[in-house]
C-alpha positions as CSV (number, residue, x, y, z in Angstrom):
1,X,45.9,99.4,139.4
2,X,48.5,102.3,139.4
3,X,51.0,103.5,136.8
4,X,54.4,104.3,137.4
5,X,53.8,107.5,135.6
6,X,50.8,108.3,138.4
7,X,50.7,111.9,139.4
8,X,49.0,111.4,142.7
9,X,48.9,108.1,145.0
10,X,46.9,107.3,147.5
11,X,48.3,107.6,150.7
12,X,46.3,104.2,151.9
13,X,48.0,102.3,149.3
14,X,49.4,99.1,151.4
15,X,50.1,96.4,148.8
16,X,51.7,97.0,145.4
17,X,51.9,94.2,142.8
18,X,54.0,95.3,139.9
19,X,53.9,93.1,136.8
20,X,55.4,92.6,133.3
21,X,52.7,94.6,131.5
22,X,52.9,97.7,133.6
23,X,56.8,97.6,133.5
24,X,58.6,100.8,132.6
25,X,61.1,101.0,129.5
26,X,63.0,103.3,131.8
27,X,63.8,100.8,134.3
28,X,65.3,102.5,137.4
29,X,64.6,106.0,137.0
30,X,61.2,105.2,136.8
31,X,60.8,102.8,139.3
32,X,62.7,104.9,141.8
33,X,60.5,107.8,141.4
34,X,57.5,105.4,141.5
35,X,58.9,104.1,144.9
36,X,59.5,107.7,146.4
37,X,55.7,108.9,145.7
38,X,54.7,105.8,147.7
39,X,53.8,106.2,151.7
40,X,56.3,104.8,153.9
41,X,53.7,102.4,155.5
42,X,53.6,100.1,152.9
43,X,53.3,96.0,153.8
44,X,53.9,94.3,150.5
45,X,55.7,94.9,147.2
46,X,55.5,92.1,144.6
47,X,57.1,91.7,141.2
48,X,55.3,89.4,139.4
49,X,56.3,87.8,135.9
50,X,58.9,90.1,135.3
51,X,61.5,87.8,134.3
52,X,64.4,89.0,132.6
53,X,62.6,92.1,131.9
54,X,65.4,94.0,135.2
55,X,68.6,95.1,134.2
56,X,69.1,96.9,137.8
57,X,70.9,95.8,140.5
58,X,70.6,95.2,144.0
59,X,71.2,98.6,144.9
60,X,68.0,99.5,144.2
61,X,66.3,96.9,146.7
62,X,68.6,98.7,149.3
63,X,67.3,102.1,147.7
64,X,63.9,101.4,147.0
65,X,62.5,99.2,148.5
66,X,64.2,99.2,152.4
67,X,63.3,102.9,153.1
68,X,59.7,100.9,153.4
69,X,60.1,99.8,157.3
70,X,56.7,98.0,157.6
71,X,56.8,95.1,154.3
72,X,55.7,92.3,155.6
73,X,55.8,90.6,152.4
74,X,59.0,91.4,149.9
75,X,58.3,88.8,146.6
76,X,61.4,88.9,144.6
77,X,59.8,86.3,142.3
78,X,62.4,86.3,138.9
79,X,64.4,89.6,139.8
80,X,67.9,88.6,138.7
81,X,70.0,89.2,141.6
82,X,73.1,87.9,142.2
83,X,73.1,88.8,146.4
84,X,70.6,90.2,148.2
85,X,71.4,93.5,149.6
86,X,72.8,93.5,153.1
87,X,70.7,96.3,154.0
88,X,67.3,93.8,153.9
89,X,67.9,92.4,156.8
90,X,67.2,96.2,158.3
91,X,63.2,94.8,157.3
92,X,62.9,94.3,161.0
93,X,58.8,93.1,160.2
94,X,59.5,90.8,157.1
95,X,57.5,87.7,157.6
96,X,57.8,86.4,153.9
97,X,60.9,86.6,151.6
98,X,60.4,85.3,148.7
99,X,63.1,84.5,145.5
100,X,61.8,81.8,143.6
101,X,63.3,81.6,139.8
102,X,66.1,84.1,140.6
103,X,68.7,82.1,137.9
104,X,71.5,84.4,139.1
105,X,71.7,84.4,143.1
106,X,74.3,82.8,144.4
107,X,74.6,83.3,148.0
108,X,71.8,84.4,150.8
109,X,73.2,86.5,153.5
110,X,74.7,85.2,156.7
111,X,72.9,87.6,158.7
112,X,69.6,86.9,157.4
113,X,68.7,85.3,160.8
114,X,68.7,88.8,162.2
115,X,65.0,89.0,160.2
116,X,63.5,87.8,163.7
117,X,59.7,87.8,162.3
118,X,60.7,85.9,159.0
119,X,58.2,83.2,158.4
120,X,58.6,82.0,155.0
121,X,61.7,81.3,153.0
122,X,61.2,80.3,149.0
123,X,64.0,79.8,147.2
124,X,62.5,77.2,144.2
125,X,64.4,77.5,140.9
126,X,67.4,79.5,142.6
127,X,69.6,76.9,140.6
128,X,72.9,79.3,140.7
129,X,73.0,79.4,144.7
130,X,75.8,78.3,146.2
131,X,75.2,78.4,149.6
132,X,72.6,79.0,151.9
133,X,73.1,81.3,155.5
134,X,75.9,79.3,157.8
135,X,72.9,81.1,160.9
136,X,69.9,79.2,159.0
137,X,69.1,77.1,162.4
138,X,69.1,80.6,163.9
139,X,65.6,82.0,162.6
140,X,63.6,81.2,165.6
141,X,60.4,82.6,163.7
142,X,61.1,80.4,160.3
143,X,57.7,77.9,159.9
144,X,58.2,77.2,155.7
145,X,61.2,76.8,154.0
146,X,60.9,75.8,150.6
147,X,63.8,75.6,148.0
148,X,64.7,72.8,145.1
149,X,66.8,70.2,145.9
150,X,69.8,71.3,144.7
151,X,69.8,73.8,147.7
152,X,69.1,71.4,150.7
153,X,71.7,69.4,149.3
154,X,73.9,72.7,150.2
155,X,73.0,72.2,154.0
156,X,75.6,69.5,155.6
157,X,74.7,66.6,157.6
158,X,75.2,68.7,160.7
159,X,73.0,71.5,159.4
160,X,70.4,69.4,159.0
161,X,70.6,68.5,162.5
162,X,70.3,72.0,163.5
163,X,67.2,72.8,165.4
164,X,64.8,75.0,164.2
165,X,62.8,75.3,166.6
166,X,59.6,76.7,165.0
167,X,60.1,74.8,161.1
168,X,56.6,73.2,160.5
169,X,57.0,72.5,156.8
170,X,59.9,71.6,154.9
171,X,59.3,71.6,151.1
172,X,61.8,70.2,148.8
């Protein structure tokens, strides 16, 4: 398990969880230095149970976390983001996005089809969104999207008629 306050980290660190407990008073400041002593190659970064614990903003996903070209893995769980950063979509080898309990987002971005290796979509508990990407039947690599009900009512009749060509599991 590693502090934020570690002096040295390994540079075969691929997968960082960060939870609740380990969470820094000093939100941003912290974190950002925690991010910048990481090695570029890692494949997963997690927030776990951290809800409304951030104050930050989604400038620090397009800071922190996107200077990281190899997550596979990016689980927002609870962060309370209004939009996603339009810079995530630069995470050329995401495969799993996930933004379940986010109370605050309202909108996904349009260009989020662009994440050609995107695999999994979780939006459960996102009760604020308004909308969900107009491109959504353009992910050719999207097998699991799962959201509340609230948001697939958000997709039109036509929408749903969309082809998604690769979509094995639909959970509402």
């Amino acid at each position: 398990m590693l502090k934020f306050d570690a002096k040295n980290i390994s540079t075969r660190v691929r997968h960082v969880s960060i939870s609740e407990a380990n969470w820094p008073k000093e939100e941003e400041e912290k974190v950002s230095r925690f991010f910048g002593k990481l090695n570029n190659n890692i494949r997963t970064i997690s927030f776990l149970g951290i809800h409304g614990v951030w104050t930050g903003s989604e400038s620090f996903v397009a800071i922190g976390i996107l200077r990281f070209k190899c997550i596979q893995v990016l689980n927002l769980q609870k962060l309370s983001f209004e939009a996603l950063a339009h810079s995530i979509c630069n995470l050329e080898l995401l495969r799993y996005l996930i933004k379940n309990g986010n109370v605050n987002i309202k909108r996904l971005l349009d260009s989020l089809f662009k994440l050609h290796h995107l695999q999994t979509l979780t939006m459960v508990g996102c009760d604020s969104l308004e909308e969900l990407p107009r491109n959504i039947g353009k992910m050719v690599s999207l097998r699991y999207l799962i959201a509340s009900t609230h948001q697939m009512a958000l997709l039109s009749h036509k929408e749903r008629e969309v082809r998604m060509p690769s979509l094995t599991t639909l959970l509402m």
